[in-house]
N, C-alpha and C positions, 0 to 999 in steps of 0.2 A: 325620647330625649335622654342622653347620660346624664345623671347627676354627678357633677364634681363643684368642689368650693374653690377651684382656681380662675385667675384670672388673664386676661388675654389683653395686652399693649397692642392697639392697632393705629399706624399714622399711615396719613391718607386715608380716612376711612370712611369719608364722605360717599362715594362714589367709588364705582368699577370694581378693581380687586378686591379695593380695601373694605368697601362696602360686603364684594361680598364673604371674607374674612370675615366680617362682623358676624352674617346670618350665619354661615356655616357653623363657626364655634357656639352662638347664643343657642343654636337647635342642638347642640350637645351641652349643653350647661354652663360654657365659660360665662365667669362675669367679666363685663369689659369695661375698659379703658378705650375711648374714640377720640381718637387725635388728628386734628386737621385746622385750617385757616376759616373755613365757613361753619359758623358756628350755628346758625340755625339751619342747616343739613342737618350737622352734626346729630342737635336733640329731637328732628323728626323723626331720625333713624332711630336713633333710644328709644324713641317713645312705642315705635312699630317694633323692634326688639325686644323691649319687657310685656307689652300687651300680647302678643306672638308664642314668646318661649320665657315669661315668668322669670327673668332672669336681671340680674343689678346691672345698670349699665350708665355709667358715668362718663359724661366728656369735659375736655380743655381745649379750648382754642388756639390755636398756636402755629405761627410761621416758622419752621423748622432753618428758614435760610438766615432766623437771626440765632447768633450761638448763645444766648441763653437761654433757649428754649428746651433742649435736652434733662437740663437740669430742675427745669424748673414742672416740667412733665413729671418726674420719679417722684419730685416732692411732692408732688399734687397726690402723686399715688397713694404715696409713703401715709401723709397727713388723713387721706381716705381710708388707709387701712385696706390697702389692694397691694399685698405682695405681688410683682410681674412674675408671673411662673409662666408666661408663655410673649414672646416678642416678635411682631410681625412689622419689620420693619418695610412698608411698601411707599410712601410719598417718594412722588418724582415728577420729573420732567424733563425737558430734552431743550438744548440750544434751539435757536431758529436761523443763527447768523455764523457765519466760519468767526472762530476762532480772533485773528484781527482786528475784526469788523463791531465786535463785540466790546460795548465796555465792562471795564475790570470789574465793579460791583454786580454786574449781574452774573459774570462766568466765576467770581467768589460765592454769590449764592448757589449759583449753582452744585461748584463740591461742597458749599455745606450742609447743603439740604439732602445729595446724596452719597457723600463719602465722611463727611465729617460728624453729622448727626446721629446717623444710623451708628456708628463706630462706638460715638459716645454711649447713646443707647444701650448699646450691648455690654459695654463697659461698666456702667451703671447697676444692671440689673444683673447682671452674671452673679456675683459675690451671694445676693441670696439667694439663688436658682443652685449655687452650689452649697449653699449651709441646709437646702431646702433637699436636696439630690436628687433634682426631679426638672427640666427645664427644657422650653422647648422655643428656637429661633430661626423664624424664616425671613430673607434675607432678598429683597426682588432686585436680580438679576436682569440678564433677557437674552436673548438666543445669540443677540448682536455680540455678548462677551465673548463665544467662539471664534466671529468673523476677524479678516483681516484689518490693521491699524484704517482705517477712513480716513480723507482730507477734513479739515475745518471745525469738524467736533468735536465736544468733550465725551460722546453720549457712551461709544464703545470701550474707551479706555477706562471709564468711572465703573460701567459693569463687568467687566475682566477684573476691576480690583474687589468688586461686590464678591464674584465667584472666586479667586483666589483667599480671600481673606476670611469668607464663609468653610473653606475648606479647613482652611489651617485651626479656626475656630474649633470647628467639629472636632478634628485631632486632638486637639488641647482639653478638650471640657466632655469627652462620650463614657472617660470611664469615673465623671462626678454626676454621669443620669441627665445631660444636657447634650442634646442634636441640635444640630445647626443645618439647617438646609440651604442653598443657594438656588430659589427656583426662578427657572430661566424661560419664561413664555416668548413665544413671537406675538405675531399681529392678535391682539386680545380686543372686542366690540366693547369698548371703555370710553370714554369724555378725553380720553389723553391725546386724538388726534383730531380734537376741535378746539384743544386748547390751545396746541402746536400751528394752527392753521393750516395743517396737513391734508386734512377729511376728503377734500378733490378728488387728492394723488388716493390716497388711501381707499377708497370707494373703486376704485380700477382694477384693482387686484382683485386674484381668484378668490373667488369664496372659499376654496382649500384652505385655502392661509391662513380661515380667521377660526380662532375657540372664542366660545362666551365666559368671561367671567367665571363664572360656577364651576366650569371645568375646570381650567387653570389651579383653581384652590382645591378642589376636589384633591386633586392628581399630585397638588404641592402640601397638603397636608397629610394626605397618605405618604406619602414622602419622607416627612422630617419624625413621622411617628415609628417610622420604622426604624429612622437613622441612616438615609439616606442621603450624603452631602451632597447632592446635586440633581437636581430637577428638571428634567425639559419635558415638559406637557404637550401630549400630544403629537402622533408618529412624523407627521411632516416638519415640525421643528427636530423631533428626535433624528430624522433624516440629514436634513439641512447642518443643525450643529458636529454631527460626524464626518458630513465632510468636508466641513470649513477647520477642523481640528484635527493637528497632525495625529497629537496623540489622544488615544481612546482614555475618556473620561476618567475612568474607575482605575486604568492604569497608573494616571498621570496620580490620583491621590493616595497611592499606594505605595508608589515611589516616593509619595511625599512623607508619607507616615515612615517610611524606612531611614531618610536621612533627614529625620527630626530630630535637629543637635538639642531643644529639649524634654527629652525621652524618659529621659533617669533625672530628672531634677520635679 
């Protein structure tokens, strides 16, 4: 295990990615912050995380779709004396109803729990990550942000703004010792397509398609370490996102760093 005194923000951390976010950093020494709505997940996982890998591991309960929850997360930190020097913003989920069909309170939780939260978050904790000169933010995306607009959903247009907003991030903050990664998995063996009542449809597909967990985070935190804005785990999503996107990845952020009107400010 690496010893380090930092610590690591993880929401959604019950379970799947986020869970395994949790094991991956605790077996290198982060101490964490576990963030999610189930709260006795939450501290079974703590309690298998400090007995495991010796390591601090505090959590808050907390529904991310109501907006005082962002804030009141850093506080908790702040109050703990857990600078965030590292942000793993992963809690999600996906529509089940077109667009329409849907009432307004639920597709408003929906961007808040994945565009407005995570935003705030980063917002948040940025300011000491840069008095700190050391920070590190992963940002879940998903392969879908490549694809073309879909009928009925929020779910592609939310992750396109995940990866665009993760890129622009990284520009902004790489030369204050802060990466931002935007990692983009496809079909991941997680609880997210039993919560969606998908599992049916999802269980048909090629076993190609699917990475476990551990991979995903492997591959996305090798990723954001190096300074890498953008993540697709694993060659058949690496496939697929190339050629759903006109333009090549590394291109498109390059061009974007060139006509960064704030460059010189």
């Amino acid at each position: 295990m690496t010893t380090t005194h930092r610590t690591a923000l993880i929401t959604g951390a019950s379970a799947g990615i986020g869970a395994a976010f949790a094991h991956h950093l605790a077996a290198n020494g982060y101490q964490l912050l576990l963030v999610a709505r189930r709260a006795d997940r939450l501290r079974e996982l703590a309690t298998q995380l400090t007995a495991r890998h010796d390591v601090r591991c505090e959590v808050f309960a907390a529904d991310l779709t109501d907006s005082a929850a962002p804030a009141a997360i850093v506080d908790y930190a702040d109050r703990q004396g857990l600078p965030v020097d590292v942000l793993i913003n992963n809690a999600g989920l996906s529509g089940k109803t077109a667009f329409a069909d849907t009432p307004w309170n639920a597709l408003a939780g929906e961007i808040q729990l994945m565009v407005t939260a995570p935003t705030e978050l980063a917002h948040l904790v940025i300011p000491g990550m840069k008095n700190r000169h050391w920070g590190r933010i992963v940002n879940l995306s998903s392969v879908a942000a490549f694809a073309p607009p879909g009928a009925g959903l929020l779910y592609t247009g939310i992750k396109s703004y995940v990866l665009d907003t993760s890129q622009a991030l990284d520009m902004e903050l790489k030369h204050h010792g802060i990466h931002v990664t935007a990692l983009c998995p496809g079909f991941t063996r997680t609880e997210f397509h039993d919560v969606m009542g998908t599992r049916d449809k999802a269980d048909h597909l090629p076993r190609i398609l699917w990475q476990q967990p551990d991979a995903v985070v492997a591959e996305g935190w090798d990723a954001v370490m190096k300074g890498k804005p953008v993540c697709v785990p694993g060659i058949v999503n690496k496939i697929s996102a190339a050629a759903m996107k006109p333009l090549p990845v590394r291109l498109g952020y390059l061009l974007g760093k060139t006509f960064n009107p704030f460059k010189n400010s």
